[in-house]
C-alpha positions in Angstrom: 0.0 0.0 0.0 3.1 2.0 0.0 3.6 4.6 -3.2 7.1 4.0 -3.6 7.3 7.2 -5.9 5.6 9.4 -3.4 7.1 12.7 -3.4 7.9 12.9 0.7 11.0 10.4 -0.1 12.3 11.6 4.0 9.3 9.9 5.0 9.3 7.0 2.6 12.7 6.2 4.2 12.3 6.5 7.3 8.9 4.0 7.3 11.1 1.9 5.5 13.8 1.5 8.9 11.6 2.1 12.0 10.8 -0.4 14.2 7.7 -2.6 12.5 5.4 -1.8 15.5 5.7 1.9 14.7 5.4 1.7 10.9 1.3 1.9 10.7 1.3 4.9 13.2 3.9 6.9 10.6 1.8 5.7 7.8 -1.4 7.2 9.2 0.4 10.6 10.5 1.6 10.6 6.9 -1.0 9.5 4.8 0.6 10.7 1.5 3.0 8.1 1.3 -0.5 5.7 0.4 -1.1 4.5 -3.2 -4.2 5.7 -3.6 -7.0 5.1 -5.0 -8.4 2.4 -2.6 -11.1 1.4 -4.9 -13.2 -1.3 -3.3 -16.3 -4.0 -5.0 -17.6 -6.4 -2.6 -14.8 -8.3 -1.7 -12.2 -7.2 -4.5 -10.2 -4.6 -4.1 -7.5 -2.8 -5.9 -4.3 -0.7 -5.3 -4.1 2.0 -7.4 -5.4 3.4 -11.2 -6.7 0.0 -12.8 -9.4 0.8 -15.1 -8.8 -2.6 -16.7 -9.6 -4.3 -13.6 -12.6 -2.2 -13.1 -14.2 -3.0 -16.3 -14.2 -6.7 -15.4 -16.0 -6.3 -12.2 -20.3 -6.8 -12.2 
């Protein structure tokens, strides 16, 4: 769920080395760092722009 060419690259790295219980808290605090969109149907989701994916759903 992390946008690996976000433009807050300080951030990016330091998500990347904190300690794992801390990582979600920084993500949150720093929400632009998520590949967005979310884009949710029923049970399927996606990560991300994936009109292809989209056109497949019912």
């Amino acid at each position: 769920m992390i946008d690996p060419d976000a433009k807050d690259k300080d951030t990016l790295a330091l998500i990347k080395y904190i300690a794992d219980e801390d990582k979600l808290e920084k993500i949150l605090e720093n929400q632009q760092v998520i590949k967005t969109p979310i884009v949710r149907n029923g049970k399927l989701s996606t990560i991300g722009y994936q009109p292809d994916v989209w056109k497949k759903w019912e």
